[in-house]
N, C-alpha and C positions, 0 to 999 in steps of 0.2 A: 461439326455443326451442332449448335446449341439445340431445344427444345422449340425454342419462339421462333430462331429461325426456319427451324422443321416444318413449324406451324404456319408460319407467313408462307413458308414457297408452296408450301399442300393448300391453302386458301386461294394463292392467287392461281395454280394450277389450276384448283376445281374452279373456279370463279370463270376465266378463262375460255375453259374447256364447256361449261355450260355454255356461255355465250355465244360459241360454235355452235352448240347444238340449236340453240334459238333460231339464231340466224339459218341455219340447213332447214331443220323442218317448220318455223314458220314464217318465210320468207321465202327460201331459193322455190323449197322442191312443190311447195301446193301451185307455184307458178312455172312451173318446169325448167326453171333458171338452174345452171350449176356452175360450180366454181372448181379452179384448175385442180392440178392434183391426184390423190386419192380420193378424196373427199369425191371430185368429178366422173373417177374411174367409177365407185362405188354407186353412185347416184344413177348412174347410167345402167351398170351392170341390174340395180333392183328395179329399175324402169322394164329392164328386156326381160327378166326370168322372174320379178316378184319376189326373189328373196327380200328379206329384211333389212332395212337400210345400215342400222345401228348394228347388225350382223355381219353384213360387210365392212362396213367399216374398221371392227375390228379385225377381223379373220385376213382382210387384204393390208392392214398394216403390220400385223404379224410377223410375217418374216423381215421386211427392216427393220423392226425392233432389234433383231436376232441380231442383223447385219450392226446396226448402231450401236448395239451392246461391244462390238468386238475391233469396230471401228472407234468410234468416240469413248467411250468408256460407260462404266458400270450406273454411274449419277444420272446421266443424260437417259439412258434406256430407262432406268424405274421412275423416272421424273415422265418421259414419254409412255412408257406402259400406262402408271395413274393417269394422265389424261387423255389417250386415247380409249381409256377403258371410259371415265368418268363422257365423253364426248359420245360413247357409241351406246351405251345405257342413259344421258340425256335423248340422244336423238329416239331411242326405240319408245320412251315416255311421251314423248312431244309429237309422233306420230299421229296420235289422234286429235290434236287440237286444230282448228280451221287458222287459214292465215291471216294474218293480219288486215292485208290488201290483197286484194283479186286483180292488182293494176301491176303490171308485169313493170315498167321501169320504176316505179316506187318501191317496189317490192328489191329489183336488183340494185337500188340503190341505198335502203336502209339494210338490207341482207348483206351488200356489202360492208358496210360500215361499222355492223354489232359480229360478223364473221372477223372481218379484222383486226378489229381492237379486241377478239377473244386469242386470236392467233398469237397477234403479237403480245399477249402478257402471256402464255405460255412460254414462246420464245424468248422471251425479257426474265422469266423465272427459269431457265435452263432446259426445257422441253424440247418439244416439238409434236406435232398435229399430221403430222404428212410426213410418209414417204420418199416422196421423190429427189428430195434437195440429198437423202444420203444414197440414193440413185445416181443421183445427178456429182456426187465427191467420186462415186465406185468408177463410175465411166469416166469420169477430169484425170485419172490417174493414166489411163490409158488412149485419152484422145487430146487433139491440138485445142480444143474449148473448154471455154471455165465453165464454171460450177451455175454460173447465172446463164448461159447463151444456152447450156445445156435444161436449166427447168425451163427456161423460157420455148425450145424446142419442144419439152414434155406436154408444155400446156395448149399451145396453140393447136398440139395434134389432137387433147383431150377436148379442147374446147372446140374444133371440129369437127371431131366427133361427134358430137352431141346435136348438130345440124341435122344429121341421119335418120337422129333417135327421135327430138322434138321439134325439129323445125329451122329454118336457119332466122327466123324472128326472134326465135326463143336464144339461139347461139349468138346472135349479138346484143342480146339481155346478158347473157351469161358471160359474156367481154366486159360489159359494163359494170359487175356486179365483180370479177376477176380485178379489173383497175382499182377502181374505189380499194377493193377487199386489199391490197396490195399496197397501196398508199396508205391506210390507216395503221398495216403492219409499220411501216415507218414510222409513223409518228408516235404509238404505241413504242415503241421500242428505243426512239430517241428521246420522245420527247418535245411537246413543241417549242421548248427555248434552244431549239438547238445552236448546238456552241461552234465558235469558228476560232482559228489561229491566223493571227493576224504576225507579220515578218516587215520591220520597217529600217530602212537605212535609209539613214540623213547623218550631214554634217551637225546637225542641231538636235541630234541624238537627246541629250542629255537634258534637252529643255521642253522637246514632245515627250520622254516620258515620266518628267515631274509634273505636264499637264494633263498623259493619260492617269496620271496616279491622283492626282488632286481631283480636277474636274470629273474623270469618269468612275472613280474609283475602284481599278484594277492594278493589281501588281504586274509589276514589268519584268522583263529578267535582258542584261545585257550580253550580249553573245558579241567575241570575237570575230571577224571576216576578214578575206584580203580580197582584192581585185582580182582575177584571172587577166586582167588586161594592164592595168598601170601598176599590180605588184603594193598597192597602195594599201594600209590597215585599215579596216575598217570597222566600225560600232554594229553590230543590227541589234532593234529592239524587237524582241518576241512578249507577246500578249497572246492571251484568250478570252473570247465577248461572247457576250451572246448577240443574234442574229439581229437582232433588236438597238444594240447599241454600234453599228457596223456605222450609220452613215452619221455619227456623231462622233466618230473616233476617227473617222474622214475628212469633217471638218478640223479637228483639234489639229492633224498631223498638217492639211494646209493652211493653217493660221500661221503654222512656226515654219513652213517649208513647204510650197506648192509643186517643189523639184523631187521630192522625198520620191523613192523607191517604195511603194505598196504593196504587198500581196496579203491574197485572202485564203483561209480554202475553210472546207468544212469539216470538223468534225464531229464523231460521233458519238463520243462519251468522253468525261472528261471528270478524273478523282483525284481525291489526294493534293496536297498542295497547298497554294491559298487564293485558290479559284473564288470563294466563297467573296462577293461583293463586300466592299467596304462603307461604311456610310459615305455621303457625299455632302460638305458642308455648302 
């Protein structure tokens, strides 16, 4: 890895990892909102005993570092050491400043929104902020649930948790402030053009996709097929859109073939190639 790219991933790390801390201490916690996780565990545990938030925070990610280091590899752990450290040393600064809002669902809904867009550009730079998701690998190794049904079980016990400690008013602030925070990791991480592969067989193959190529202008690529049922050869055209160009590249395909075979799906990153948009005359 070059010097600039050193630089770029250590900027958007810290960058990141502040915006975590913004969002924790002045948003979630002056309003006793918290969010799933560590992050949750920790918020909680300095609620009951008074330690140090930014203290905990590090001390209790700690040893999945260790775990991460030996699982994922040596990049991901010092990518996630720098911003857990940089997250738990913003939060212990930001301690003393007052919150923004005293109104608990404003508060859970822009705490959600500056938490998640810090999350996911960690995550999007090779990090990670929390714990639990390599919890959450350790335990998929040895039980019938994946890796998602598993944090999702993590969070709902943390985020019940927290019903005990502040209230169950403040516990479904702290769902709403969990959702949000969760969805903005998506979009942070994908992206909002997100891209889709689009799979088209028609007999008029070849004339939908001189008009996905002209009119939309995307490259197409022709893939062989055959029947499972009539044994018959078939064309399929494969494309990639963005989400944006879906119901224009719906119409294109029923101008020339309203009988066309369609599918869509989404995906989630998408390099290399000649993805990159062509002019369109």
């Amino acid at each position: 890895m070059s010097s600039v790219q050193l630089l770029k991933k250590a900027f958007f790390l810290l960058l990141g990892a502040s915006l975590v801390s913004v969002g924790i201490e002045i948003f979630l916690v002056p309003n006793s909102i918290i969010d799933g996780g560590i992050v949750g565990v920790s918020i909680i545990v300095s609620k009951v005993t008074g330690i140090s938030l930014g203290l905990l925070l590090f001390l209790l990610n700690l040893p999945f570092l260790i775990l991460g280091y030996k699982k994922i590899g040596k990049t991901f752990a010092i990518s996630t050491l720098f911003a857990v450290t940089v997250m738990s040393i913003g939060t212990a600064l930001l301690h003393p400043v007052p919150a923004v809002t005293p109104d608990p669902l404003l508060a859970a809904v822009f705490g959600g929104i500056i938490l998640g867009i810090g999350v996911g550009m960690v995550i999007r730079t090779g990090g990670s902020l929390d714990g639990t998701e390599i919890v959450a690998i350790l335990i998929n190794e040895k039980s019938p649930f994946s890796v998602g049904e598993i944090i999702m079980f993590l969070n709902i016990f943390i985020l019940s948790s927290s019903g005990f400690v502040f209230g169950w008013d403040k516990a479904m602030y702290s769902l709403i402030a969990y959702y949000i925070a969760f969805k903005m990791i998506d979009i942070t991480i994908e992206g909002f053009e997100e891209s889709k592969s689009v799979w088209i067989i028609s007999e008029r193959y070849r004339e939908i996709g001189d008009a996905l190529l002209h009119r939309l202008g995307r490259g197409v690529t022709y893939l062989n097929g055959e029947g499972a049922f009539t044994g018959d050869d078939k064309k399929v055209i494969f494309v990639v859109i963005t989400r944006l160009e879906e119901a224009k590249l719906k119409s294109i395909v029923d101008d020339w073939d309203p009988h066309a075979f369609l599918a869509v799906g989404n995906i989630h990153d998408v390099k290399g190639g000649r993805f990159k948009k062509k002019n369109i005359h």
